[in-house]
PQR file with spaces between the fields and no chain letter, atoms N, CA, C, O and H, PARSE charges and radii, in Angstrom:
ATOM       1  N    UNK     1       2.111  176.375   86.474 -0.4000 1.5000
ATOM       2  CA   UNK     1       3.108  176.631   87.490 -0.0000 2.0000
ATOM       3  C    UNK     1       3.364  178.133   87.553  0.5500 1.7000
ATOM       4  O    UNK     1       3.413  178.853   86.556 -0.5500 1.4000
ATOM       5  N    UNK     2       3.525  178.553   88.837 -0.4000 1.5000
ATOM       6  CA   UNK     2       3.265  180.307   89.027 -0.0000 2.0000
ATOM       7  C    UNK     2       4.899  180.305   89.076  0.5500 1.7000
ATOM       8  O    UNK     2       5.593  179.296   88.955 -0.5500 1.4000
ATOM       9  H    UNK     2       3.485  177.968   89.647  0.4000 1.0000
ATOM      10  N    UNK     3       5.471  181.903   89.317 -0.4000 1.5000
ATOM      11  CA   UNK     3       6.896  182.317   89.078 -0.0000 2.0000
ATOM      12  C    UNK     3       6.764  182.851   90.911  0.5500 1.7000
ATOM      13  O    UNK     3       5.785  183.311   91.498 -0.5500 1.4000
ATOM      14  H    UNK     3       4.908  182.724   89.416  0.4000 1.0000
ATOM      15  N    UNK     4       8.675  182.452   91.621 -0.4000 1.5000
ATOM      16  CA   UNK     4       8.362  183.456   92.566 -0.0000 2.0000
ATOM      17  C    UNK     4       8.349  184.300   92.417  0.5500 1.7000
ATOM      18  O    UNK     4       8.580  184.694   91.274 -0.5500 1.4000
ATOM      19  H    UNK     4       9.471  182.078   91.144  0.4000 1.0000
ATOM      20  N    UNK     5       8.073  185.208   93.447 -0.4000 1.5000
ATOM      21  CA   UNK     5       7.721  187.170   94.063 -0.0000 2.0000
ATOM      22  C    UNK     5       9.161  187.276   93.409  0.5500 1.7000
ATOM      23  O    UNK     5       9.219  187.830   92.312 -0.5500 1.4000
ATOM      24  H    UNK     5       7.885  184.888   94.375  0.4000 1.0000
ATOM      25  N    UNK     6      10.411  186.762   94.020 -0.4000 1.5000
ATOM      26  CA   UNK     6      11.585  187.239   93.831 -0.0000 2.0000
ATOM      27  C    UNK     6      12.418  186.974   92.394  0.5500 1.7000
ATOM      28  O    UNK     6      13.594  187.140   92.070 -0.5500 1.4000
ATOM      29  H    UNK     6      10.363  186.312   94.912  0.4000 1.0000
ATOM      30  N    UNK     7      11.244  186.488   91.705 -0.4000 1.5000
ATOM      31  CA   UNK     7      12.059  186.556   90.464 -0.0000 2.0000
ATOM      32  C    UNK     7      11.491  187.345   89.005  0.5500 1.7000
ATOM      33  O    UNK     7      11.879  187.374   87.837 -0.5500 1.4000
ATOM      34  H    UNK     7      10.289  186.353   91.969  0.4000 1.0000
ATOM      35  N    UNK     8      10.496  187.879   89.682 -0.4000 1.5000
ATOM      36  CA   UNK     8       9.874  188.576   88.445 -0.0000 2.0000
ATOM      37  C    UNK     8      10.669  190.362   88.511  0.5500 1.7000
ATOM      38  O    UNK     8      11.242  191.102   89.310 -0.5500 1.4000
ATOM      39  H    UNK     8      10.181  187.856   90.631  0.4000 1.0000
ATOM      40  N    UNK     9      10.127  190.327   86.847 -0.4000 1.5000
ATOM      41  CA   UNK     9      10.951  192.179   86.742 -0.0000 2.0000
ATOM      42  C    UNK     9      10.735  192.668   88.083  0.5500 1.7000
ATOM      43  O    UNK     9       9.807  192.557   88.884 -0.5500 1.4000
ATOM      44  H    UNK     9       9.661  189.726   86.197  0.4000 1.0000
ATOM      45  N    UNK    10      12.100  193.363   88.100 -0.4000 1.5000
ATOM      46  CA   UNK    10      12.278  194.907   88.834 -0.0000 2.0000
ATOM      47  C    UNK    10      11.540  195.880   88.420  0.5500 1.7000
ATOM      48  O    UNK    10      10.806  196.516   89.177 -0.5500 1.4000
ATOM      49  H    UNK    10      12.854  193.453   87.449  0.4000 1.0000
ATOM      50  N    UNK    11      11.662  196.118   87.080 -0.4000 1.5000
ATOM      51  CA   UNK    11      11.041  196.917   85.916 -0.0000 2.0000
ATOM      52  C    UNK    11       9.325  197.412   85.989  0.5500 1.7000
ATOM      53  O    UNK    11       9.021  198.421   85.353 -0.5500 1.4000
ATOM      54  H    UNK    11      12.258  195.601   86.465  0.4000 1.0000
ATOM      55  N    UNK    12       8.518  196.863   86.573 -0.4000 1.5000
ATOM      56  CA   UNK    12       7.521  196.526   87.164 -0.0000 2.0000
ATOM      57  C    UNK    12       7.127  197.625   88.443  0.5500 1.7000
ATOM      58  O    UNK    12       6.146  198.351   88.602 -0.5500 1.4000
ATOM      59  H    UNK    12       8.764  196.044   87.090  0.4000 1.0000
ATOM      60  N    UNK    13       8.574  197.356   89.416 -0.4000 1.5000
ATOM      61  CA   UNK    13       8.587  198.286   90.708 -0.0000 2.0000
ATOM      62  C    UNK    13       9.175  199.562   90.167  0.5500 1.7000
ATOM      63  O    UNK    13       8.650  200.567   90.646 -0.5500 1.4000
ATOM      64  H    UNK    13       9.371  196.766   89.287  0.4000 1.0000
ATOM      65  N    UNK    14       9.791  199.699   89.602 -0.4000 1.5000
ATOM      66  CA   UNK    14      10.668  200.955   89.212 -0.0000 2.0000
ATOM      67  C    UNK    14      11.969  200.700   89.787  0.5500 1.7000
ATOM      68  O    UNK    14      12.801  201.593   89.626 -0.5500 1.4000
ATOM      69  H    UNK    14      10.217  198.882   89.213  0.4000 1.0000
ATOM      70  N    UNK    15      12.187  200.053   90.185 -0.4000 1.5000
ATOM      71  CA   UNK    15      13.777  199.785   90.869 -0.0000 2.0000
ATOM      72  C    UNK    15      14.847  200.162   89.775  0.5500 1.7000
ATOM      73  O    UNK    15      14.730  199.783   88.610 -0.5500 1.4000
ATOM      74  H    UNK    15      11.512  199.327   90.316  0.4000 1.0000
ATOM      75  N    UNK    16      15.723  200.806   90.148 -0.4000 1.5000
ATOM      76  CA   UNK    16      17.256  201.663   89.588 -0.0000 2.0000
ATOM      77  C    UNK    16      18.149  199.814   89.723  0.5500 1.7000
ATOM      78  O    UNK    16      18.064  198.821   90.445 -0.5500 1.4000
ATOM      79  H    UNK    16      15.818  201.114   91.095  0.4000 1.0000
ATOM      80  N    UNK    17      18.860  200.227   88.648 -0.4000 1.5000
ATOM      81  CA   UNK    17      19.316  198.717   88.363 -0.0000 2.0000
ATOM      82  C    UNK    17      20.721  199.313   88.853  0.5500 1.7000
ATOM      83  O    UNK    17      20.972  200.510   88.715 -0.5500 1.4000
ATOM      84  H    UNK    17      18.929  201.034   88.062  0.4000 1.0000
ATOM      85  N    UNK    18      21.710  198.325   89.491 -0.4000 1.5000
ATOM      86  CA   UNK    18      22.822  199.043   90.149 -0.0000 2.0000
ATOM      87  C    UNK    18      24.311  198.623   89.216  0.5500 1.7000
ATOM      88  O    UNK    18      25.357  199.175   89.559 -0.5500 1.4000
ATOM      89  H    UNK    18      21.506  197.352   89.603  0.4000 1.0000
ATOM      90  N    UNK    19      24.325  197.671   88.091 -0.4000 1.5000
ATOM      91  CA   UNK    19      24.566  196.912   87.184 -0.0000 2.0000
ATOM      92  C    UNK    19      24.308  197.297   85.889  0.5500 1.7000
ATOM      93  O    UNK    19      23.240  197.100   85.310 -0.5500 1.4000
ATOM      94  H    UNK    19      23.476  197.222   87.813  0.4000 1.0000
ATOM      95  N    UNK    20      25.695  198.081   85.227 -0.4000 1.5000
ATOM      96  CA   UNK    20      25.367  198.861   84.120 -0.0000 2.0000
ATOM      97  C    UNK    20      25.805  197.305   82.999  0.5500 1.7000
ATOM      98  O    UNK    20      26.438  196.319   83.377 -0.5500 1.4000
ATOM      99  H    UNK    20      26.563  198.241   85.697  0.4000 1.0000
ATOM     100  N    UNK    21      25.280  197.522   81.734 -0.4000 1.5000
ATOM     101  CA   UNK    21      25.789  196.836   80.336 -0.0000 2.0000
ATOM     102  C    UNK    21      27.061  197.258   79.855  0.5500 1.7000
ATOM     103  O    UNK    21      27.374  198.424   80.098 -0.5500 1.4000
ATOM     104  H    UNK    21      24.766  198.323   81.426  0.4000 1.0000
ATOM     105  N    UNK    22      27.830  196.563   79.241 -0.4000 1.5000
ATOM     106  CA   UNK    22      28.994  197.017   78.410 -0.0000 2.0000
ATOM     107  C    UNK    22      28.892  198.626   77.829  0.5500 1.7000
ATOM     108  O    UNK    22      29.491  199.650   78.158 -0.5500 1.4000
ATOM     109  H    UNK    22      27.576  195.617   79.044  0.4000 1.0000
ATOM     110  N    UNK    23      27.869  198.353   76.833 -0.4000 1.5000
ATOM     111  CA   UNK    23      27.771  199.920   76.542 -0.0000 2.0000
ATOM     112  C    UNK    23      27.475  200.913   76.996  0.5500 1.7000
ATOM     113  O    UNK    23      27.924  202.007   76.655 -0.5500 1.4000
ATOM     114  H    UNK    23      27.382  197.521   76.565  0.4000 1.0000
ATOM     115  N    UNK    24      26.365  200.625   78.161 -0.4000 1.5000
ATOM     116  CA   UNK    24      26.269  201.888   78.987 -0.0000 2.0000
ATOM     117  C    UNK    24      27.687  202.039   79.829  0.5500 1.7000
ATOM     118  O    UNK    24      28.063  203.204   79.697 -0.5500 1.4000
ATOM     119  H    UNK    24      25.999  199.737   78.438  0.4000 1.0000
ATOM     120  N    UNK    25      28.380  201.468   80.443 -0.4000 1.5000
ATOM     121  CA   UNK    25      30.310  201.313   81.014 -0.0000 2.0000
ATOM     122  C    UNK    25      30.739  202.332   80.018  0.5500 1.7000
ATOM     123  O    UNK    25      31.022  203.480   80.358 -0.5500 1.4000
ATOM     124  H    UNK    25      28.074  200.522   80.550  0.4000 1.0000
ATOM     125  N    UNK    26      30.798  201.811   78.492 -0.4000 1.5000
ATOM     126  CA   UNK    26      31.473  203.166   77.715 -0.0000 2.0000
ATOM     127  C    UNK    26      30.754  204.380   78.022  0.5500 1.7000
ATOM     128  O    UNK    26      30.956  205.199   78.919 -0.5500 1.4000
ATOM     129  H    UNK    26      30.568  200.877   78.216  0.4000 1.0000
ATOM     130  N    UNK    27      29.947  204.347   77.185 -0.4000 1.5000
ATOM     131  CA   UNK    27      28.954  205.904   77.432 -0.0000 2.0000
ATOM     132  C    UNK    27      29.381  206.865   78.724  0.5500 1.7000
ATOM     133  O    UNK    27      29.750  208.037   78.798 -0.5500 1.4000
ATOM     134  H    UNK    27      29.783  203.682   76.456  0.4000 1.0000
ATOM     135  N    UNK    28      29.119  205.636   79.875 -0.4000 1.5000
ATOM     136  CA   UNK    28      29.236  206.941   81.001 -0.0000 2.0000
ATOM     137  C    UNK    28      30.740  207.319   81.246  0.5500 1.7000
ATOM     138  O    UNK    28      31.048  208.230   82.015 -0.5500 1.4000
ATOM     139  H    UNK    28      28.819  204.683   79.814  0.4000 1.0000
ATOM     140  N    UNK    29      31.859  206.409   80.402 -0.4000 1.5000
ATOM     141  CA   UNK    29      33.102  206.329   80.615 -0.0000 2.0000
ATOM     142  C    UNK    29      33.717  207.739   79.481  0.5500 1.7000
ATOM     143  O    UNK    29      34.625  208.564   79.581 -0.5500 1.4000
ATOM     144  H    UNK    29      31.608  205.669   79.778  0.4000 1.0000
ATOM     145  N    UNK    30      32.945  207.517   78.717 -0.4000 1.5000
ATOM     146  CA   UNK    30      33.067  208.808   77.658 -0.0000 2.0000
ATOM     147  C    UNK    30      32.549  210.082   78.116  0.5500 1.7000
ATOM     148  O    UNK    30      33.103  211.116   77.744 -0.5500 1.4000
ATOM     149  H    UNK    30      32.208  206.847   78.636  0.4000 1.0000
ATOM     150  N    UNK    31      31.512  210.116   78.911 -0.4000 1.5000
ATOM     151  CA   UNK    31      31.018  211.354   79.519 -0.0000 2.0000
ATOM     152  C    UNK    31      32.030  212.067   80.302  0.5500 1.7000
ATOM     153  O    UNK    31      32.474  213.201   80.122 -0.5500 1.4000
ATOM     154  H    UNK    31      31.062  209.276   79.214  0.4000 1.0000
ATOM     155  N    UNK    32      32.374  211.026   81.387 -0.4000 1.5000
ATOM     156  CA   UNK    32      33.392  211.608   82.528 -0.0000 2.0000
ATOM     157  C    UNK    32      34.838  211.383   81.848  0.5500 1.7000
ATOM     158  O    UNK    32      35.726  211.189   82.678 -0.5500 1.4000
ATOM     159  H    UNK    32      32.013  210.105   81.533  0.4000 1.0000
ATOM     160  N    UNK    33      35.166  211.375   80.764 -0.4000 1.5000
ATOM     161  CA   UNK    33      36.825  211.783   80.155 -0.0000 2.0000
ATOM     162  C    UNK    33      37.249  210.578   80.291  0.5500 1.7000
ATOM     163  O    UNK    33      38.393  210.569   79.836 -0.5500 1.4000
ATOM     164  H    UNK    33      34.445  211.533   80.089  0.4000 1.0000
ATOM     165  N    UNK    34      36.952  209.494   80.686 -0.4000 1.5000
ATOM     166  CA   UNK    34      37.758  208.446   81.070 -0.0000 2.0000
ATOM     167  C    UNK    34      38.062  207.544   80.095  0.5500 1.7000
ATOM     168  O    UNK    34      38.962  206.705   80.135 -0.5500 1.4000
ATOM     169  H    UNK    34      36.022  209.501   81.056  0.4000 1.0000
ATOM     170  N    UNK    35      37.048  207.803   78.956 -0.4000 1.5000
ATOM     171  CA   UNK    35      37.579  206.648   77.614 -0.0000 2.0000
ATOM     172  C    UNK    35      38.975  206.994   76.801  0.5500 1.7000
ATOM     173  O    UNK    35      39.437  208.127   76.661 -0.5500 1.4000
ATOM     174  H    UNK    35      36.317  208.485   78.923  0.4000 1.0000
ATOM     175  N    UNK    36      39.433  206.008   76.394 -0.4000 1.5000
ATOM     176  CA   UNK    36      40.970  206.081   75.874 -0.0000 2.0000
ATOM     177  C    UNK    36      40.382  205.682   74.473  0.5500 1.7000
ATOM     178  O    UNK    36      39.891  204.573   74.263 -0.5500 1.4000
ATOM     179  H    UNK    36      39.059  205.087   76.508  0.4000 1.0000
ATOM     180  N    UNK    37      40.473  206.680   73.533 -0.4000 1.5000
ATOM     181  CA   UNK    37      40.796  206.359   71.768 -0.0000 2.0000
ATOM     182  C    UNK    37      40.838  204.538   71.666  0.5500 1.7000
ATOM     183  O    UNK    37      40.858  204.409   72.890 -0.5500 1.4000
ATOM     184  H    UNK    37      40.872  207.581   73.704  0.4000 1.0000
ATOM     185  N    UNK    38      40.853  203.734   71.386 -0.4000 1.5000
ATOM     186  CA   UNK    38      41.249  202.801   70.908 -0.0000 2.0000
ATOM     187  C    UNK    38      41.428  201.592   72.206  0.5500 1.7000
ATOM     188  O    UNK    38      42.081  200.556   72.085 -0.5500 1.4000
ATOM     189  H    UNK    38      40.836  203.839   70.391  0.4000 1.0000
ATOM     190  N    UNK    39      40.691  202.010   73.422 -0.4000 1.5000
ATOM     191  CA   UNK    39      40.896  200.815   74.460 -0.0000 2.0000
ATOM     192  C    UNK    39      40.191  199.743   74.001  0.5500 1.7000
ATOM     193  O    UNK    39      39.171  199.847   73.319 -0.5500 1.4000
ATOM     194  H    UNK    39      40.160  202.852   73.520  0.4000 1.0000
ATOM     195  N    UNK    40      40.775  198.542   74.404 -0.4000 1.5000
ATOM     196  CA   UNK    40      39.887  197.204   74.355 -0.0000 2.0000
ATOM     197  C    UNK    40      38.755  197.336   74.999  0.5500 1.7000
ATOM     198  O    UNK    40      38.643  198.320   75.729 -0.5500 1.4000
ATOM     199  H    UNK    40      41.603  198.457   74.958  0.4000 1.0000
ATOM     200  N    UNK    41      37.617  196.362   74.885 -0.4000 1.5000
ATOM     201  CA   UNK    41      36.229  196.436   75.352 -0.0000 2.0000
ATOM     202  C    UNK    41      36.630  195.478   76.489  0.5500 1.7000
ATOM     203  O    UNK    41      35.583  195.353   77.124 -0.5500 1.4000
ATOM     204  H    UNK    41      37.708  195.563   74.292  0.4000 1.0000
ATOM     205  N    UNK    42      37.557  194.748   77.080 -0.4000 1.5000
ATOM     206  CA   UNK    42      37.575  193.836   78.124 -0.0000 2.0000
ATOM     207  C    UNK    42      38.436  194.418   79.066  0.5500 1.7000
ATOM     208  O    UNK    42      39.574  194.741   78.726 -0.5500 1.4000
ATOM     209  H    UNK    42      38.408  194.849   76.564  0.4000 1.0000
ATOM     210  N    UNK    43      38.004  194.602   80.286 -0.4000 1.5000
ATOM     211  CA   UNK    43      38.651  194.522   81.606 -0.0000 2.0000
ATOM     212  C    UNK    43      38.516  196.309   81.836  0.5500 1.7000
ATOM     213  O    UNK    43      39.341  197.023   82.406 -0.5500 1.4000
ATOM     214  H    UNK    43      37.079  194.339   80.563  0.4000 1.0000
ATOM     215  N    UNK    44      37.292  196.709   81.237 -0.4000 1.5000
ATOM     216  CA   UNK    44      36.827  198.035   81.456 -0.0000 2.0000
ATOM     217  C    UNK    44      36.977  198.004   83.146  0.5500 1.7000
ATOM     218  O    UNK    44      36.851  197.000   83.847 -0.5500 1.4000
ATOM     219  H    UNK    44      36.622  196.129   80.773  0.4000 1.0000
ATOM     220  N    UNK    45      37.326  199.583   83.673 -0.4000 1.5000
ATOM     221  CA   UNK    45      37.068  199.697   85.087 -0.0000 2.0000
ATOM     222  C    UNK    45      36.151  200.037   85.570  0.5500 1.7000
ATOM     223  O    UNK    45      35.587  200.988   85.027 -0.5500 1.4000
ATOM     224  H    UNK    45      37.428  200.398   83.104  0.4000 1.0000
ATOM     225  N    UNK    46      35.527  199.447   86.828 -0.4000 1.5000
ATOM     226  CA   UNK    46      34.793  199.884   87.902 -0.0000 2.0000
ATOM     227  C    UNK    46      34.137  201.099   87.195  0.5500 1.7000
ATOM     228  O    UNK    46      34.783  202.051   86.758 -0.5500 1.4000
ATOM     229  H    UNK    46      35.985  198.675   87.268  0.4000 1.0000
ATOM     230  N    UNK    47      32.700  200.964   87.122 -0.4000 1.5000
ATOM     231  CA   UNK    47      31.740  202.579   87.145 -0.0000 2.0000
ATOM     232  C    UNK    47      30.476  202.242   88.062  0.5500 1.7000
ATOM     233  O    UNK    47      29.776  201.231   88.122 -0.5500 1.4000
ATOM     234  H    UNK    47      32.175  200.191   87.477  0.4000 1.0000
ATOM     235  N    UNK    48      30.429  203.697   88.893 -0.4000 1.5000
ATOM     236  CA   UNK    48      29.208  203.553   89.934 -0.0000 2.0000
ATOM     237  C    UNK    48      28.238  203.740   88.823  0.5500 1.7000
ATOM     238  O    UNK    48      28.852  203.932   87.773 -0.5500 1.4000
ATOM     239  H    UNK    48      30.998  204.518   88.844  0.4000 1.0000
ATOM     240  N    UNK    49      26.920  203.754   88.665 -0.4000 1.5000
ATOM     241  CA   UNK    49      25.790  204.252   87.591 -0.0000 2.0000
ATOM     242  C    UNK    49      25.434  205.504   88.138  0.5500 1.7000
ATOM     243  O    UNK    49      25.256  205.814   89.316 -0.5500 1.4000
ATOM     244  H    UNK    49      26.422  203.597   89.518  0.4000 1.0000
ATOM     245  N    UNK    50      25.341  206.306   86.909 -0.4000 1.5000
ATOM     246  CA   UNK    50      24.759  207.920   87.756 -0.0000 2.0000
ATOM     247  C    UNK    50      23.686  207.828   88.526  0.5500 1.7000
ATOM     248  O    UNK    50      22.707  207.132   88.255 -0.5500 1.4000
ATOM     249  H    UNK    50      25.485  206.054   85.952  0.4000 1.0000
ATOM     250  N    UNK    51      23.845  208.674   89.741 -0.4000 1.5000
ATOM     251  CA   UNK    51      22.637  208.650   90.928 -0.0000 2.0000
ATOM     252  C    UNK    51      21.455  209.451   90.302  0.5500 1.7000
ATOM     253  O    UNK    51      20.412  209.610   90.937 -0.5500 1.4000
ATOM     254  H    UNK    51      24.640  209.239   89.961  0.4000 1.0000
């Protein structure tokens, strides 16, 4: 049984994923000043991914 077109890696095309991970959310949240000392890991805000 073959896979569809639309479900195999992006990764493949090079496609920019628009959907960061938890840790990349901190990281870029720490870059731009926005991390708080001691915040919880849940209900992080909104980050665009760097262009």
């Amino acid at each position: 049984m073959s896979q569809h077109p639309s479900l195999k890696s992006s990764k493949s095309v090079g496609a920019k994923r628009n959907v960061l991970k938890r840790f990349e959310r901190i990281k870029l949240l720490k870059s731009r000043g926005l991390w708080k000392k001691g915040a919880g890991l849940n209900n992080l805000p909104k980050t665009a991914p760097e262009a």
